[in-house]
KEZALO-53208 format. One record per residue (C-alpha): residue number from 1; residue in three letters; x, y, z. Coordinates in steps of 0.001 Angstrom, whole numbers, plus 524288, in hexadecimal, padded with zeros to 5 digits. Example, Ala and Ser with C-alpha at 12.3 -4.5 7.8 and 13.67 -1.06 7.14 Angstrom:
residues 2
[pt 1, 'ala', [8300C, 7EE6C, 81E78]]
[pt 2, 'ser', [83566, 7FBDC, 81BE4]]
This chain:
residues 350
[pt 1, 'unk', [80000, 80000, 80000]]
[pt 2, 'unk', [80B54, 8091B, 801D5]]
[pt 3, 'unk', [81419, 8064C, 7F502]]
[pt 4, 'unk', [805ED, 809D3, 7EF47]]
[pt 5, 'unk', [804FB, 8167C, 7F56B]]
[pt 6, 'unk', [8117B, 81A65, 7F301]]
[pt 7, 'unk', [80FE5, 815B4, 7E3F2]]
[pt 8, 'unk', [80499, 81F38, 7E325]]
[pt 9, 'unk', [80CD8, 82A2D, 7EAD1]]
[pt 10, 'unk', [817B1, 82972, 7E180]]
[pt 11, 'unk', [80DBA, 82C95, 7D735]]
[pt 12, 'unk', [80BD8, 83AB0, 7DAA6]]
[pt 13, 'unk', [814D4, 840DC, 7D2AC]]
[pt 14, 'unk', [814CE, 84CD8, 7CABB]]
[pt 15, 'unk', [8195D, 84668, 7BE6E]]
[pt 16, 'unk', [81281, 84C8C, 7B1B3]]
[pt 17, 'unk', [80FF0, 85A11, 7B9D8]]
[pt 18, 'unk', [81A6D, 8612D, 7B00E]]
[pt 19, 'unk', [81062, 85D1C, 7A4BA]]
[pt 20, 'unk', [8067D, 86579, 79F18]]
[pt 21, 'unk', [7F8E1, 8628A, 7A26A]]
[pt 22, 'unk', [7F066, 85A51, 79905]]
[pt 23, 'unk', [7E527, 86119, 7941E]]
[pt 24, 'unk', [7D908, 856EF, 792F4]]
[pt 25, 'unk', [7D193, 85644, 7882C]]
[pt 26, 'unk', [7C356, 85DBD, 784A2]]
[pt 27, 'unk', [7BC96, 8512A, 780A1]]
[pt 28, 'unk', [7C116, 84B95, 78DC9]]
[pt 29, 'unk', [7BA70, 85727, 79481]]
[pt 30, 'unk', [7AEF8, 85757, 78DB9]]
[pt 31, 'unk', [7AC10, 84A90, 78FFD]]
[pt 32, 'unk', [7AFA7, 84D94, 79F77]]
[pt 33, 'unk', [7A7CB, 85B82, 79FF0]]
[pt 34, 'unk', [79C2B, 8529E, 799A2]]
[pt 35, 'unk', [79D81, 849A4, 7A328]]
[pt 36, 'unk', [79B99, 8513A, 7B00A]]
[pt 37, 'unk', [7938B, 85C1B, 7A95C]]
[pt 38, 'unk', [78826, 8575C, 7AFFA]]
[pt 39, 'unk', [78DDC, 85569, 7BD2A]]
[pt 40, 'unk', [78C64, 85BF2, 7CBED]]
[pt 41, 'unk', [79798, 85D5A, 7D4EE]]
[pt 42, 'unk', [79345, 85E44, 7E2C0]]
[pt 43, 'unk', [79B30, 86086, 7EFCC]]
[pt 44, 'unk', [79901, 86092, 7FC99]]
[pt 45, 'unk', [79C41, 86D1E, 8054F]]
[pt 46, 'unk', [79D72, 86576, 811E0]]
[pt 47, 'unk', [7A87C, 85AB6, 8160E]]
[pt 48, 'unk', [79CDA, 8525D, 81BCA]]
[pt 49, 'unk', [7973B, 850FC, 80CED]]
[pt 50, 'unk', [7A065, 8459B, 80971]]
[pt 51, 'unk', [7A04A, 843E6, 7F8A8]]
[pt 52, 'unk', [79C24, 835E3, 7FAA6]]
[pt 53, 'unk', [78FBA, 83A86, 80019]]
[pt 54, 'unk', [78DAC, 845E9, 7F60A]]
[pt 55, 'unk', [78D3B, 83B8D, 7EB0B]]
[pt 56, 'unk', [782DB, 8329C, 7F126]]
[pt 57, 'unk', [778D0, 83B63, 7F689]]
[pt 58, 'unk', [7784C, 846D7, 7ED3E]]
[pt 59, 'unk', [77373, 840B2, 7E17E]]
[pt 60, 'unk', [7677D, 83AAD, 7EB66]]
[pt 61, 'unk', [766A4, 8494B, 7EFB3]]
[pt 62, 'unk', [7632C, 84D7D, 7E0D8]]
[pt 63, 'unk', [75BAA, 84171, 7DDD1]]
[pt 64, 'unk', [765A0, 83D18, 7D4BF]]
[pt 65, 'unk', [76985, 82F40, 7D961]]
[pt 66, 'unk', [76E10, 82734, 7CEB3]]
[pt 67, 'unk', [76D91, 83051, 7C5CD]]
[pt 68, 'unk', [779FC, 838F2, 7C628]]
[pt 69, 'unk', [787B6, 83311, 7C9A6]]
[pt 70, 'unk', [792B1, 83A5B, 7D369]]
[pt 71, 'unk', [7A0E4, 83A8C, 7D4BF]]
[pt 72, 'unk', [7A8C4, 83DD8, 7E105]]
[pt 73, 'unk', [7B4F4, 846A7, 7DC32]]
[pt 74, 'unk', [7C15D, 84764, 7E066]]
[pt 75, 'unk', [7C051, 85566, 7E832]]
[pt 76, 'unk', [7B255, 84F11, 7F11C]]
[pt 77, 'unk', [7A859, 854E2, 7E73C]]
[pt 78, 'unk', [79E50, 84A4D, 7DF03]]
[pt 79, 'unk', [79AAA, 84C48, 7D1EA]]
[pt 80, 'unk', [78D58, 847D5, 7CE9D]]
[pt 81, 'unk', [78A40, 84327, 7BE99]]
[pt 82, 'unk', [77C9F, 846E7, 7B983]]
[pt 83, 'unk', [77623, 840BF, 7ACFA]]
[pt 84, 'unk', [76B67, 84D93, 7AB75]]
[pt 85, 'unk', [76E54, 85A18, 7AC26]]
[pt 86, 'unk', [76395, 85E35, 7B226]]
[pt 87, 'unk', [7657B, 85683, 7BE70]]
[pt 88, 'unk', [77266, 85DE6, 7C092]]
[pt 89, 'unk', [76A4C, 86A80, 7C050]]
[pt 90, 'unk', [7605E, 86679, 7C81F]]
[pt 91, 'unk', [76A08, 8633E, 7D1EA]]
[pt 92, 'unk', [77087, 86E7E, 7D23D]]
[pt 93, 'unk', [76447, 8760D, 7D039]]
[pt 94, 'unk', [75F55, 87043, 7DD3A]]
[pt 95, 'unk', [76AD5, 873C1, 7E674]]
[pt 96, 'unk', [7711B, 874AE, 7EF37]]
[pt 97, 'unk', [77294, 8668E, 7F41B]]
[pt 98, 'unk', [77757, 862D7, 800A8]]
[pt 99, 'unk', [77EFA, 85694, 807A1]]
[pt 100, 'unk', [77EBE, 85469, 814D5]]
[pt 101, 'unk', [77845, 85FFF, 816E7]]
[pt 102, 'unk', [783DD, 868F8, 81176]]
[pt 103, 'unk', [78315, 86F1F, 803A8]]
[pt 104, 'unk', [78993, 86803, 7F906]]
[pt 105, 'unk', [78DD5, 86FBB, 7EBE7]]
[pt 106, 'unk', [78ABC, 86D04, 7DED6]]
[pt 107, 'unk', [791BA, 8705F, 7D2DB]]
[pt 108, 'unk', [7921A, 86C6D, 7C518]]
[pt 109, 'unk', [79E2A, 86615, 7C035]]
[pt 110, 'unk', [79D49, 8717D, 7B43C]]
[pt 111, 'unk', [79F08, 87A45, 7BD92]]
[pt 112, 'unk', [7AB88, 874F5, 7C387]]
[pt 113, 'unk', [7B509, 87F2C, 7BEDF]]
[pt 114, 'unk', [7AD58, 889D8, 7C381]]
[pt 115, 'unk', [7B242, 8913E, 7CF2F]]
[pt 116, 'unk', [7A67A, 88EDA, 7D5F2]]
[pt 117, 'unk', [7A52F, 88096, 7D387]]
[pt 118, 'unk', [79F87, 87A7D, 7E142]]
[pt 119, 'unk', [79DB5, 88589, 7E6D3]]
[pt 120, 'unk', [7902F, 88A23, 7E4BB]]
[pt 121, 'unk', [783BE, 887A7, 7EAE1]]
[pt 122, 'unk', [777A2, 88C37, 7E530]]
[pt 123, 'unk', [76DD6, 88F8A, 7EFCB]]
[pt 124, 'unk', [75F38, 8926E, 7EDA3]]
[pt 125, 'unk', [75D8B, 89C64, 7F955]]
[pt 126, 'unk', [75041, 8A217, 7FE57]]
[pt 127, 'unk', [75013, 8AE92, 800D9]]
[pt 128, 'unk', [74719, 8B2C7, 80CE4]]
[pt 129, 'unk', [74175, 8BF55, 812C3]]
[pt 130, 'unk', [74275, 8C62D, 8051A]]
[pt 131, 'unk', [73641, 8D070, 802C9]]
[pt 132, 'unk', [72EA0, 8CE03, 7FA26]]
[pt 133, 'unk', [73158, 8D932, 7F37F]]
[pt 134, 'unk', [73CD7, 8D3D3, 7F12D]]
[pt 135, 'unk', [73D60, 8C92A, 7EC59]]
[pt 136, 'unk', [7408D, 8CC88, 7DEB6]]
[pt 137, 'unk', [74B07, 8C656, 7D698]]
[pt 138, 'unk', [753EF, 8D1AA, 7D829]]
[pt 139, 'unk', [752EC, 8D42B, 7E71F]]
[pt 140, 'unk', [753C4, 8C57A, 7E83B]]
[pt 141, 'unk', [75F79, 8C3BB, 7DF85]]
[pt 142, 'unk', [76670, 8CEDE, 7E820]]
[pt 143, 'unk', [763CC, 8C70E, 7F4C5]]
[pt 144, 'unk', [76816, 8BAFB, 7EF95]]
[pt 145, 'unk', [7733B, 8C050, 7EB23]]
[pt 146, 'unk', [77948, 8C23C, 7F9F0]]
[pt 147, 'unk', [77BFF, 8B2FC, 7F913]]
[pt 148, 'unk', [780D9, 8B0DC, 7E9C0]]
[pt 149, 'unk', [77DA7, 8B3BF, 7DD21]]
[pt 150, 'unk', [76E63, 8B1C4, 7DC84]]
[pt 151, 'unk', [76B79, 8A7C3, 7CFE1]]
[pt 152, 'unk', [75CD5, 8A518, 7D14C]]
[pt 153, 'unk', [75123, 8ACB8, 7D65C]]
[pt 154, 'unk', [744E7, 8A51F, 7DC5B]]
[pt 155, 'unk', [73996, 8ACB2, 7DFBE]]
[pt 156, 'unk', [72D5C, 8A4A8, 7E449]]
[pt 157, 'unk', [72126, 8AB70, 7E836]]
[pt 158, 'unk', [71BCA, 8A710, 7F24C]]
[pt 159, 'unk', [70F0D, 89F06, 7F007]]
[pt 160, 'unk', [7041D, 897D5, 7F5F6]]
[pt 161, 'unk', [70DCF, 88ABF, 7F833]]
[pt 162, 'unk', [719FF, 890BA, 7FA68]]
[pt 163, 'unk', [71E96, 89CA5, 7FDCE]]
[pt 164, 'unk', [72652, 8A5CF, 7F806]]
[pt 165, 'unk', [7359B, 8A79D, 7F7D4]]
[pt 166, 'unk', [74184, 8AC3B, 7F0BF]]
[pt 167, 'unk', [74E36, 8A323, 7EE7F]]
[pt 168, 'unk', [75C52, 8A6B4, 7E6F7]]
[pt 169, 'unk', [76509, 89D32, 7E129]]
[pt 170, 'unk', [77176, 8A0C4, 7E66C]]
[pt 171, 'unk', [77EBE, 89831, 7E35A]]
[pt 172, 'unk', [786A8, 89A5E, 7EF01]]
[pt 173, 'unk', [7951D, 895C0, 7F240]]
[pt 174, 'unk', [79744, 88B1A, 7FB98]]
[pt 175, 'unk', [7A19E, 8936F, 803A2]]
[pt 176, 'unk', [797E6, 89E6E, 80497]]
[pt 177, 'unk', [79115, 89FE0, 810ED]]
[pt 178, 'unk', [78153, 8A016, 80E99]]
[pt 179, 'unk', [77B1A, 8ADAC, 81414]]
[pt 180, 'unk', [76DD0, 8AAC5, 81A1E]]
[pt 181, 'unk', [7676E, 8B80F, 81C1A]]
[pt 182, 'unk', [76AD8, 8C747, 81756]]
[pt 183, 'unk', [764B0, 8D371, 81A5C]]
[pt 184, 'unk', [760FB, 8DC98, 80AF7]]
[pt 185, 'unk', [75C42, 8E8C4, 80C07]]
[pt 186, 'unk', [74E82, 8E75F, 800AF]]
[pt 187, 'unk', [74925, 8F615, 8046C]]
[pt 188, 'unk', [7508D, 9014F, 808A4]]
[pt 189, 'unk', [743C2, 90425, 80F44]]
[pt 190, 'unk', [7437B, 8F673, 81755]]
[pt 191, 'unk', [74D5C, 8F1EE, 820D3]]
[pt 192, 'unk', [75623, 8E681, 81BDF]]
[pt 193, 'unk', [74FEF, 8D887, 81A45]]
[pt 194, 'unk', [7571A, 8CBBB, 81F6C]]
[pt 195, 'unk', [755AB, 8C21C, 8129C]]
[pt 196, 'unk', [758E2, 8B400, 8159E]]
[pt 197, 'unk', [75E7F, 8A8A7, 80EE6]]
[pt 198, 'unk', [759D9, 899A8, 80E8C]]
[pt 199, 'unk', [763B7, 891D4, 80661]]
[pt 200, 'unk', [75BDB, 88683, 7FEB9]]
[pt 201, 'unk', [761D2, 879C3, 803A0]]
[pt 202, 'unk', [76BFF, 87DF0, 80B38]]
[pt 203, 'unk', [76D84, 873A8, 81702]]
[pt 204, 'unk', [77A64, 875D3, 81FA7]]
[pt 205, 'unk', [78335, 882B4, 8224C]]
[pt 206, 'unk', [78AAF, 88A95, 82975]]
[pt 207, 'unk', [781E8, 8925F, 83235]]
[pt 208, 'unk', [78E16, 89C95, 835DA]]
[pt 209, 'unk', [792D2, 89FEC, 828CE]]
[pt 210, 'unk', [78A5B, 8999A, 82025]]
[pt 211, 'unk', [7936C, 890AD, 81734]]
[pt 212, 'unk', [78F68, 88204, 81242]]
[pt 213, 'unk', [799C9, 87A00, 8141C]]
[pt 214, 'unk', [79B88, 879ED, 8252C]]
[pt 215, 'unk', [791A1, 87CF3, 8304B]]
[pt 216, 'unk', [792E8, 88611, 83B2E]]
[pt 217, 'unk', [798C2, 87DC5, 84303]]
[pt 218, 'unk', [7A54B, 87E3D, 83BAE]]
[pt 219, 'unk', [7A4D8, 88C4E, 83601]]
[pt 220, 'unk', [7B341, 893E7, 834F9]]
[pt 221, 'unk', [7AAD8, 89EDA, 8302B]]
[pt 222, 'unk', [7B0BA, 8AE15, 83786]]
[pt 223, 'unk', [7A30F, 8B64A, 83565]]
[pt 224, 'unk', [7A781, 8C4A6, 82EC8]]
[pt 225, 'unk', [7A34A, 8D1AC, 8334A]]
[pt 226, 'unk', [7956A, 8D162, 8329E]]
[pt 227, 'unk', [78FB9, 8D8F5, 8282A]]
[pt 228, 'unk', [7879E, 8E606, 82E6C]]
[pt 229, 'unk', [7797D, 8E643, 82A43]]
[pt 230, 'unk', [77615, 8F3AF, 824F1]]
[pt 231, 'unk', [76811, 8F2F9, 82D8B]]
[pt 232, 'unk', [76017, 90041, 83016]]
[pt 233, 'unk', [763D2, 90240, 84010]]
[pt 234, 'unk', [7587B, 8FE3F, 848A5]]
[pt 235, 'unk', [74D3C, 90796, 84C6C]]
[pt 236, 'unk', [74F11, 90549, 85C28]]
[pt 237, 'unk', [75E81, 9096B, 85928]]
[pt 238, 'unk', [757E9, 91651, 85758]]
[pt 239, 'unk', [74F1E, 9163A, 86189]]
[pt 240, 'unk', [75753, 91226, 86B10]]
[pt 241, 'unk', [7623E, 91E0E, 8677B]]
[pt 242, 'unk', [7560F, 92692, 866AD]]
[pt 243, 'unk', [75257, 92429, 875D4]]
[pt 244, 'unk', [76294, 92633, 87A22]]
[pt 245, 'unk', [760CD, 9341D, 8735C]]
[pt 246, 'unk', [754AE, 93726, 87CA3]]
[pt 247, 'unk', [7538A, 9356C, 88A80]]
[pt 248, 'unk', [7480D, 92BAF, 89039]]
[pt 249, 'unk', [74436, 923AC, 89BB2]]
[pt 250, 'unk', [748B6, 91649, 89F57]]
[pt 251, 'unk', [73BD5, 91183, 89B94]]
[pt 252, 'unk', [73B53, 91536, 88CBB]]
[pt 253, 'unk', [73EA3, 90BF5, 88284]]
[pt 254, 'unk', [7400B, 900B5, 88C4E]]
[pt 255, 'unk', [73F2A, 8F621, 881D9]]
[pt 256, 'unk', [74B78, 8FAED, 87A2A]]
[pt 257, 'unk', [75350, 902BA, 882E4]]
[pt 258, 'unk', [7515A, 8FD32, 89139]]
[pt 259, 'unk', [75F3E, 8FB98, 893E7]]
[pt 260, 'unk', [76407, 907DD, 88F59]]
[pt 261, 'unk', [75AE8, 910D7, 8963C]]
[pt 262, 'unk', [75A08, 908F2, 8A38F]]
[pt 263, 'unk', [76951, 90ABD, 8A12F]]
[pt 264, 'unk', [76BA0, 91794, 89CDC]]
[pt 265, 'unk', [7611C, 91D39, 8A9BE]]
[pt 266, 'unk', [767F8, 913AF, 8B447]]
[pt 267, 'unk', [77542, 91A60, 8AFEE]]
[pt 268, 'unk', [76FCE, 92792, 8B0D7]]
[pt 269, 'unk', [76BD3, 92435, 8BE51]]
[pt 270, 'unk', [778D7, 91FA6, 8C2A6]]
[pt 271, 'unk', [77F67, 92A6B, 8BC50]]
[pt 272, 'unk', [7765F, 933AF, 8C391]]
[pt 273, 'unk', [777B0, 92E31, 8D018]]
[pt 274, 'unk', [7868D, 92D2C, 8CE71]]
[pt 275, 'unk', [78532, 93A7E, 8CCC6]]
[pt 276, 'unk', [77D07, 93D82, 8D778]]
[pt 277, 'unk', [786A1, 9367B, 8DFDF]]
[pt 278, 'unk', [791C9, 93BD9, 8DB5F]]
[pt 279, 'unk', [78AF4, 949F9, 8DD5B]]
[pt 280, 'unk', [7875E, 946A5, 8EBC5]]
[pt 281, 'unk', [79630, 93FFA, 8EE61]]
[pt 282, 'unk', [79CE8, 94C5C, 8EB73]]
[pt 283, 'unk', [79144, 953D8, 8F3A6]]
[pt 284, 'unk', [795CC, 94C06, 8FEEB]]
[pt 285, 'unk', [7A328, 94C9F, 8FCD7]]
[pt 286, 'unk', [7A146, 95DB2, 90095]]
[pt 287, 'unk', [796F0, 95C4A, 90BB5]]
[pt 288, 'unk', [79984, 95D52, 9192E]]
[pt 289, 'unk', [79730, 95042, 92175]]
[pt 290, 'unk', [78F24, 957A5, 92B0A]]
[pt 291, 'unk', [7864F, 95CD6, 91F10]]
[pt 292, 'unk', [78405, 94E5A, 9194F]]
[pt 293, 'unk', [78281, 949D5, 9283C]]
[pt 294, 'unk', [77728, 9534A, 92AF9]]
[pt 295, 'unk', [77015, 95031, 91DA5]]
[pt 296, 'unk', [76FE4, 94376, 9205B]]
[pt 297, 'unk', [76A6C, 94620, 92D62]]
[pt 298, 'unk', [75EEC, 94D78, 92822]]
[pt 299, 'unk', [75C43, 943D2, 91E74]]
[pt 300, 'unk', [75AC6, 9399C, 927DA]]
[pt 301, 'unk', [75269, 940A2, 92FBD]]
[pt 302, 'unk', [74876, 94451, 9244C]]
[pt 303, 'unk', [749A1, 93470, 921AC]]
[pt 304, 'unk', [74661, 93156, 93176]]
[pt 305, 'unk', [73A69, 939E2, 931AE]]
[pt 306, 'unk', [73363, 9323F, 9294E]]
[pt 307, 'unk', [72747, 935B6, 9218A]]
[pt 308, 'unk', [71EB9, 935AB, 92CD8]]
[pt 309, 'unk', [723B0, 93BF1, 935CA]]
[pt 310, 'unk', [724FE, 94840, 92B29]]
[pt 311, 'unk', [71AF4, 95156, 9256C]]
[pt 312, 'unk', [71BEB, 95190, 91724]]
[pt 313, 'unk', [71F63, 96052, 918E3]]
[pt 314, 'unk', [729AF, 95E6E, 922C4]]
[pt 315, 'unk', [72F9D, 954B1, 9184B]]
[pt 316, 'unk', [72F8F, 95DCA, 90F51]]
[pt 317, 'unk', [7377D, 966DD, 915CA]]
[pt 318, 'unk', [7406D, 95DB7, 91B53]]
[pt 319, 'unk', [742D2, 95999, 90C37]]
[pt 320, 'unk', [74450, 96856, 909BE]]
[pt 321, 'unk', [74ECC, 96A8B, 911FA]]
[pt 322, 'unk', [75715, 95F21, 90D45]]
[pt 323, 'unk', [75686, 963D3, 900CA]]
[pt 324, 'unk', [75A1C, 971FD, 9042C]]
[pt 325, 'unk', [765F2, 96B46, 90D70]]
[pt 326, 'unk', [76A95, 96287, 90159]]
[pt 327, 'unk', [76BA7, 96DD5, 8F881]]
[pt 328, 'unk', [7739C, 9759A, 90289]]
[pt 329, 'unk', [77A15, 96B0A, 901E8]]
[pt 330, 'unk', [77CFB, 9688A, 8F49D]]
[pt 331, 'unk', [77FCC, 9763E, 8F11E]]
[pt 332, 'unk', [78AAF, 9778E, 8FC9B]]
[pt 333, 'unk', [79096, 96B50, 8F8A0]]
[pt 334, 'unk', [79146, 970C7, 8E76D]]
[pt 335, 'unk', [795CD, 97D48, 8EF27]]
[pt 336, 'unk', [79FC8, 97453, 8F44C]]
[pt 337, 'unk', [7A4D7, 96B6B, 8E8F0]]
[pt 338, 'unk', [7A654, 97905, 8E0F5]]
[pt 339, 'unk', [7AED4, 980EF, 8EB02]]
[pt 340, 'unk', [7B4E9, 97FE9, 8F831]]
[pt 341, 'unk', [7ADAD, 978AF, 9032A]]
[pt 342, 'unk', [7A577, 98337, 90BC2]]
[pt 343, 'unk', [7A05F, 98094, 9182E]]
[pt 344, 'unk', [790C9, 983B8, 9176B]]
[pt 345, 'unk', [78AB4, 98E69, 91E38]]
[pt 346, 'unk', [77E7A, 98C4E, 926D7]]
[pt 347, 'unk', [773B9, 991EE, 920E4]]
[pt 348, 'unk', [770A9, 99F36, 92754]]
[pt 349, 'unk', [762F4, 9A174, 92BBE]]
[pt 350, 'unk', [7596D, 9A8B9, 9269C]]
């Protein structure tokens, strides 16, 4: 088993690469191009889709058993032989086709030195929340066209079986990622509408990026900078700048705004008390102890009496001469913080 191997080894030479290359005859491809002229090449964009597989089930998938015959080639594809030509159409007039759940791509073997040769999909897609309006060929064309070039147009009115709705066909690369939904502006005069798309057929995808041949689950896919949607800004944007221009009471626009106006009052009520404190600390700071000793006094005594034991008149007055005494106060102490400390003067009677 070795000397065999290393017979075979020995074999791969470069002898006869200094030759020029022979150039094979035109009857010999005519009779080849004739051949596979009415053939499909189909290949699998997932590893689980084995070619094996591909060459037993899809011909039971187009109702075709027994009456086309299939190759495996050399790179994984199979090449499936048609008598008719019109089953070949059909076929690929009926895509796309699926194994295993995962899209498969079919090509004619014409096609093969095209630079898109099994790479292209052709989707029917419907087309959903589009006016009515609309739905003309040229507005629809223009939507469509965000996910290819648009080659059909199929308008169905709606009916008393069905109803109505608006497909594109739409060939589509396989390393494209599918867009599901987009936002056109119709009217000037409307805001935006969010058009969907339902892909005919269309079994497993990514659900991160959108591409056919891998799931989420094993997506490399580094989202970009999201695009900015040019939207008209929202009307309670306005309102809500509209109330920080005028002043109003914790109780207006509760709905919207609770948090900022229970907010913006309890900080005005710190902030005033700060400063109320702050006002009565430096007060304190210039009055005698004997001063703050005796007010306290007479405010505890008011307190003591009680309401009973005081006429509402005698209350009065008592409440009247603490205010007089507190601004006597309060101006001696400004007097104070302003100049030099000066003892006060008993009042001199009258």
């Amino acid at each position: 088993m070795a000397d065999k191997e290393l017979w075979i080894s020995l074999q791969n030479l470069n002898l006869g690469l200094e030759r020029s290359p022979l150039k094979i005859s035109n009857d010999a491809k005519n009779r080849r191009d004739a051949e596979h002229r009415l053939s499909l090449v189909v290949q699998g964009l997932h590893p689980s889709q084995n070619p094996a597989g591909i060459k037993v089930i899809m011909p039971k998938i187009w109702k075709l058993e027994g009456r086309v015959t299939s190759r495996i080639n050399d790179d994984g594809s199979v090449q499936f032989f048609f008598k008719h030509e019109h089953q070949l159409l059909t076929v690929l007039d009926n895509g796309p086709w699926t194994y295993k759940d995962w899209l498969v791509v079919v090509d004619r073997w014409t096609r093969r030195n095209y630079p898109d040769f099994l790479r292209i999909i052709r989707f029917w897609v419907k087309i959903l929340n589009l006016p009515d309006d609309s739905k003309s060929d040229s507005v629809i064309r223009e939507v469509g066209g965000v996910l290819g070039h648009v080659d059909e147009v199929h308008i169905q009115q709606p009916s008393a079986d069905q109803v109505g709705e608006v497909r594109v066909r739409v060939p589509i690369d396989v390393d494209d990622r599918l867009l599901f939904a987009r936002y056109f502006n119709l009217d000037d005069s409307r805001p935006p509408v969010l058009i969907r798309f339902v892909y005919d057929k269309l079994r497993r995808f990514c659900s991160t990026c959108g591409g056919l041949n891998h799931l989420s689950t094993h997506c490399n896919f580094q989202a970009q900078e999201t695009e900015h949607l040019q939207l008209p800004p929202p009307i309670h944007v306005h309102i809500a700048h509209h109330m920080v221009d005028q002043p109003h009471t914790p109780t207006e626009g509760a709905d919207d705004t609770m948090g900022e106006t229970v907010g913006s009052n309890l900080n005005m009520e710190v902030s005033e008390n700060q400063d109320q404190n702050a006002s009565q600390g430096e007060d304190m700071e210039f009055t005698h102890p004997r001063e703050v000793q005796d007010t306290v006094n007479a405010t505890f005594e008011v307190q003591e009496m009680g309401a009973g034991s005081v006429s509402g008149q005698n209350r009065g007055t008592k409440r009247k001469v603490n205010d007089s005494a507190d601004a006597e106060q309060a101006s001696t102490s400004n007097k104070r913080t302003q100049g030099e400390v000066e003892t006060p003067k008993p009042p001199s009677p009258e």
